[in-house]
LUMKOLGU-702279 format. One record per residue (C-alpha): x, y, z; residue in three letters. Coordinates in steps of 0.02 Angstrom, whole numbers, plus 50000, padded with zeros to 5 digits. Example, Ala and Ser with C-alpha at 12.3 -4.5 7.8 and 13.67 -1.06 7.14 Angstrom:
residues 2
506154977550390ALA
506844994750357SER
END
This chain:
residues 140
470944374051313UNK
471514369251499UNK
473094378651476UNK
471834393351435UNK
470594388851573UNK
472354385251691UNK
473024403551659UNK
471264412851703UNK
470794403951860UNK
472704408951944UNK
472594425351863UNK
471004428251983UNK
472264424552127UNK
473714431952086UNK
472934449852039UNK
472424459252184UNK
470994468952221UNK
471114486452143UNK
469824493952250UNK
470364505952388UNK
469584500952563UNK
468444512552643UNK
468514510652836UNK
466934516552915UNK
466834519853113UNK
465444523653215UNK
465244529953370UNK
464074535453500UNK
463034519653497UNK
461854520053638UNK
460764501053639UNK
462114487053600UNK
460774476753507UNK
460244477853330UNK
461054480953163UNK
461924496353068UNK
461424497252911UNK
462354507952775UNK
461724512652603UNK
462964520552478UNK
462544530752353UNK
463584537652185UNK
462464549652094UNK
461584564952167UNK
459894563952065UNK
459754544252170UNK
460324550552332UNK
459114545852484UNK
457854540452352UNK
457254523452418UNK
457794505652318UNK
459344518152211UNK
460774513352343UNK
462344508352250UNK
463004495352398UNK
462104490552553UNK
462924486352704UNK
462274478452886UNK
463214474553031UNK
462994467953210UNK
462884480553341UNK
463944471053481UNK
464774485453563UNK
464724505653578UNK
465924508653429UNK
465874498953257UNK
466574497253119UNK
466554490752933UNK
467914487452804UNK
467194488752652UNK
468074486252488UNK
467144481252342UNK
467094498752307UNK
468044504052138UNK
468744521252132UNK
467584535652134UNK
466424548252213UNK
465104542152354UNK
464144548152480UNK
463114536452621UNK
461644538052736UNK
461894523952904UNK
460614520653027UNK
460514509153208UNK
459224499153157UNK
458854497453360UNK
457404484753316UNK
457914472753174UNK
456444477953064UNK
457594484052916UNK
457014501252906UNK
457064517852978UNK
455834521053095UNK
455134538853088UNK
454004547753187UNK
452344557453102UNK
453424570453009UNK
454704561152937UNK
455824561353081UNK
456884549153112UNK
456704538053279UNK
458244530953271UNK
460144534653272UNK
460994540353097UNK
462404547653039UNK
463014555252861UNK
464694555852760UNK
465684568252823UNK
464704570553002UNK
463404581252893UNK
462004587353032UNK
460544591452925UNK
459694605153020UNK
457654607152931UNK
457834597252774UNK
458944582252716UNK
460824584452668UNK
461314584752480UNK
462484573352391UNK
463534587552373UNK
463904591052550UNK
464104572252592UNK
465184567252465UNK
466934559952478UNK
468014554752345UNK
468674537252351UNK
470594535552268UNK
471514529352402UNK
471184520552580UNK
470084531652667UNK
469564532352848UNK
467664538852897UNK
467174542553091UNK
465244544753097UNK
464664549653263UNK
462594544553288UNK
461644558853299UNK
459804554253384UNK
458414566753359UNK
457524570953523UNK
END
């Protein structure tokens, strides 16, 4: 039973991580304060519907450009939404119309021009280490 118990625990460290990493760098950040938060999505019938992100990521604004490593990811399609949460309130502040207040960016540098992207035009396959630059894009 130990030998068993022995055998699984350095099997955990020996093996490493299948997952590819995706490398995820924004630009264009404007207010060094706040977070970036990231939601990931794998299916187009849940993309941008609120509470049906696959991951969620947040990171500390603490310069112009950022970026994330992220590699819990297994091997597949995605597509992601960020935001500069500029005030720390954990959501997307949006005017009267839905528009958004603050910085965000899309997979692929998608600019949605009168309605909101589709999973189709910001998806990316993930097989291999990938890089992503996402420039902000604010909404004046």
């Amino acid at each position: 039973m130990y030998t068993f118990l022995l055998y699984f625990l350095l099997s955990t460290y020996i093996i490493p991580n299948q997952n590819p990493q995706l490398i995820i760098k924004i630009e264009n950040i404007e207010i060094v304060d706040g977070y970036i938060r990231i939601g990931i999505f794998n299916a187009s019938d849940t993309f941008l519907k609120k509470s049906s992100t696959f991951k969620k990521y947040k990171i500390a604004v603490k310069d112009s450009t950022e970026r994330i490593i992220i590699d819990d990811l297994p091997k597949g399609q995605y597509a992601f939404i960020l935001y500069h949460d500029k005030n720390s309130d954990g959501k997307m502040n949006r005017k009267f119309i839905g528009i958004p207040k603050e910085p965000y960016g899309f997979s692929n540098n998608i600019r949605p021009k009168l309605s909101k992207p589709t999973f189709e035009e910001c998806k990316f396959i993930l097989e291999d280490n990938l890089v992503m630059e996402i420039r902000l894009g604010y909404y004046k």
